[in-house]
C-alpha positions in Angstrom: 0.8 25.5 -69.8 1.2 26.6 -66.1 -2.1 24.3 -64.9 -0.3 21.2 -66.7 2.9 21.7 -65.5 1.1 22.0 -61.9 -0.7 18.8 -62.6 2.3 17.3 -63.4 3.9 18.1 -60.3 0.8 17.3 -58.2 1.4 13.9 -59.8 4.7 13.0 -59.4 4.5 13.8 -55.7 2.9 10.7 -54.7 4.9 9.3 -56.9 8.2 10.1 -54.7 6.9 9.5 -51.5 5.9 6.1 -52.4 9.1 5.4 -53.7 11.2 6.6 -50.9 8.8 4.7 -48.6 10.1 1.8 -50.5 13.6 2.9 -50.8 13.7 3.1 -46.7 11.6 0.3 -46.5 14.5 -1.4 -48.6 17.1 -0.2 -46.1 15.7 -1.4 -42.8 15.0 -4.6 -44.5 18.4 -5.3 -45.6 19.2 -3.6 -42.1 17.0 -6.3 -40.0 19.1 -8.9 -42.2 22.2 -8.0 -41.9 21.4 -8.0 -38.3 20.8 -11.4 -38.0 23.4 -12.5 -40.3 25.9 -10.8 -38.0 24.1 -12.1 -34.7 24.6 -15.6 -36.4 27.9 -15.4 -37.3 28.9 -14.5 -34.0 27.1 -17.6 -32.3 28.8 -19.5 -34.8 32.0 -18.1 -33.7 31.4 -19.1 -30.0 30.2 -22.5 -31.1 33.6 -23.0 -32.5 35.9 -21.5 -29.8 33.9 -23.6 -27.4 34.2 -26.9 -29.6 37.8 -26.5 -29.5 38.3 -25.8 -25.8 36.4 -28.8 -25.4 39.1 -30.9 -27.9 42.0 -28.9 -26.1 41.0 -29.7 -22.8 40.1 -33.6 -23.3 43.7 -33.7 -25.1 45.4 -31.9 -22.6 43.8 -34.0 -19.7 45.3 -37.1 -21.8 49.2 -36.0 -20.5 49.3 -37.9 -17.2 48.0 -41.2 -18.6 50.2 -41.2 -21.4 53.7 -40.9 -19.0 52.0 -43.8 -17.5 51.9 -46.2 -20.3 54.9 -44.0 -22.3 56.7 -47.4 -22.2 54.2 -49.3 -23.6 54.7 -49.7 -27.4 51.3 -51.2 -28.0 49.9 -48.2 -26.7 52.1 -45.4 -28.2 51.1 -47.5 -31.4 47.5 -47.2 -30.6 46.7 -43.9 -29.6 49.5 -42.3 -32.5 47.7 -44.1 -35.1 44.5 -43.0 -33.7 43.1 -46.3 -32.9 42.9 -45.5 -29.4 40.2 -42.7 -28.4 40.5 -39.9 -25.5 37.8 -40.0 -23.2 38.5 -37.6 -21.2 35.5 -34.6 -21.2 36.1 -31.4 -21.8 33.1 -30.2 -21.9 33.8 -27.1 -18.8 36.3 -25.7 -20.8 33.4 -25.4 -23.5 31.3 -23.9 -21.2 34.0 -21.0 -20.4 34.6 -20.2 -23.9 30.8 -19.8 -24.8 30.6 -17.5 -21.8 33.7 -15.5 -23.0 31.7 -15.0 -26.6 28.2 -14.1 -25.1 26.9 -17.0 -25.4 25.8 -20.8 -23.4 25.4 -23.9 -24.4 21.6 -24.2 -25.7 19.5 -26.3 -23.0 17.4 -27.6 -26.3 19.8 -29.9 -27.5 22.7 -32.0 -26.5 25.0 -28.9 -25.4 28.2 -30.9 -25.7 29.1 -34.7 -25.9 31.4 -36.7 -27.5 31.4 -37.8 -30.9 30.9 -41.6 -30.8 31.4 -42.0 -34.6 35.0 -43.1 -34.4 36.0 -39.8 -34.1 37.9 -38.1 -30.7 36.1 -34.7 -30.4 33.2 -33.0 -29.3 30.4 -31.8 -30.6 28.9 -28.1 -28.8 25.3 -26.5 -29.4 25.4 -22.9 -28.5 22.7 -20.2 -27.9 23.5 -16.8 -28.2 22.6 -14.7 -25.2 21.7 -11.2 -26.3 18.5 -11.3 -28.6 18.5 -10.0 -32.2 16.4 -7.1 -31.0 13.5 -4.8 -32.5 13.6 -5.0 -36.4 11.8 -5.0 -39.0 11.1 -8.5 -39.2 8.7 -9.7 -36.7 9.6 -11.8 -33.6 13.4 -11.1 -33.8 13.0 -9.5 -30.4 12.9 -12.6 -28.4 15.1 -14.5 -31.2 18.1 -15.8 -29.9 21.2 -16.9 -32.7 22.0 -20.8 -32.4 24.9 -22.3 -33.9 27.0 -25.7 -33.6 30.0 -26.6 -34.1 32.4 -30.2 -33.6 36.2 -29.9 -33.3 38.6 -33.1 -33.0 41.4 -34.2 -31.8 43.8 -36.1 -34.4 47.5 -37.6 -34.0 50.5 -35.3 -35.2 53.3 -37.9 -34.8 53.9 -41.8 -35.1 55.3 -44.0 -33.0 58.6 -46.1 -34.7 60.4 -48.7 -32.1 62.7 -50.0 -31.3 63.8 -53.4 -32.8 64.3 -55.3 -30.0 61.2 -53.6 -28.3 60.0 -57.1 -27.6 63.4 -58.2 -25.7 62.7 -59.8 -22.7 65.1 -58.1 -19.6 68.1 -59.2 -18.5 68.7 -61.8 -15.2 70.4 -58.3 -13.8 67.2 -56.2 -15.0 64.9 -58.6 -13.3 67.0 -58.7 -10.1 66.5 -54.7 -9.2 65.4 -54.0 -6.2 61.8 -52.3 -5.9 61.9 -48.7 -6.3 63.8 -48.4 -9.4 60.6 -48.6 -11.7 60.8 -47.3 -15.4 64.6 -45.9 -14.9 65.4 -49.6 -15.7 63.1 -50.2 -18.2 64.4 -50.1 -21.8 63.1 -47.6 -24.5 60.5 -48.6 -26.7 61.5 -47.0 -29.1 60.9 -42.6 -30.3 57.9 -40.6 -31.8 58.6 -39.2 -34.7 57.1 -35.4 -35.6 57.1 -33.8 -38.4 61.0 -35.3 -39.1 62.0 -34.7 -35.6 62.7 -37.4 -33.4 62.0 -37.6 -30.4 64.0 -40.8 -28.1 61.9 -42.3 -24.8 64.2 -42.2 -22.6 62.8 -43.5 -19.6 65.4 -41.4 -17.1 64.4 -38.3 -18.9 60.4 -38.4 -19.4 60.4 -35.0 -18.9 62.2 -34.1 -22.6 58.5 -35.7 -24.1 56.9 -33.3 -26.6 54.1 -31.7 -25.3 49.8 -33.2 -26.0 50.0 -29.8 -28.3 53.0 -31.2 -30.4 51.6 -34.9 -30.2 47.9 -33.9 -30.9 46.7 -31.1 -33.1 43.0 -30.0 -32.6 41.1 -28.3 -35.7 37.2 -27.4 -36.5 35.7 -30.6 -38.7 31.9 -31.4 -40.1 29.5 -32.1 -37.4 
């Protein structure tokens, strides 16, 4: 009885180390893939902070030109309705924001550019800049996460004028001196937001909503 219970044991031994060789062999395995899952997810989280800078910033950029042409009804009817496309690049601000998540834009590909399917946005390519590191898996050493991401920018408000928007001026309007400029101009009419109006005066351009209120940017399919 004792030599068989000693040839048991003399049998099962090899039969426990292979197993927790497998067991471990599991763990770093599920280890080297977690890894990269978590190395992805972070480029993919640059990717997207950088795609919407990029939006933000070509929005943003859009504030001075649209004072300018504030009394323009044909325009405010444009760009509101979204038939009228930023092009103003924002790609720098994408290439802060990829920095500030450890990552650049990927010198393979088409870093940023913008979308020119009908769309205003962007569309950013990022590579992460720490490798995965030594694993398990071969070759993750030198692998660096890529990700991409597109943001846009998309109209918030509408544009409802004025009923007499087409009115020509007045003998008295016409007859202003230079210098005057849009003070004597009369309002097109008032962007509406979300159920608040919001009255062009021309005297008081300064009461405008902001390109945040007017514009919202969001994360959209590449």
């Amino acid at each position: 009885m004792t030599r068989a219970v000693r040839s048991e044991k003399g049998q099962a031994a090899p039969l426990y180390i292979t197993a927790v060789v497998g067991l471990l062999f599991l763990a770093l395995l599920f280890f080297a893939f977690g890894k990269a899952d978590a190395a992805r997810n972070s480029t993919q989280s640059a990717a997207d902070a950088a795609a919407l800078a990029a939006a933000q910033e070509s929005r943003d950029q859009l504030r001075n030109g649209f004072l300018e042409n504030i009394l323009d009804g044909d325009y405010l009817r444009d760009i509101l309705d979204g038939n009228q496309i930023g092009t103003y690049n924002g790609c720098q601000a994408a290439v802060r924001f990829a920095e500030l998540n450890d990552a650049e834009l990927d010198p393979d590909k088409v870093s940023c550019a913008q979308l020119n399917d009908g769309r205003w946005g962007f569309t950013v390519n990022v590579v992460s800049k720490k490798s995965m590191g030594d694993t398990i898996l071969p070759g993750t050493e030198k692998k660096h996460a890529k990700a991409t991401a597109t943001a846009v920018v998309e109209p918030r408000c509408q544009f409802d004028p004025n009923e007499d928007d087409q009115a020509t001026p007045s003998p008295d309007e016409s007859d202003d001196p230079p210098g005057n400029g849009d003070d004597n101009k009369p309002s097109p009419g008032k962007i509406v937001c979300d159920g608040k109006d919001w009255p062009i005066d021309p005297k008081n351009l300064d009461l405008l909503p902001d390109m945040a209120d007017l514009f919202t940017v969001r994360l959209a399919d590449n």
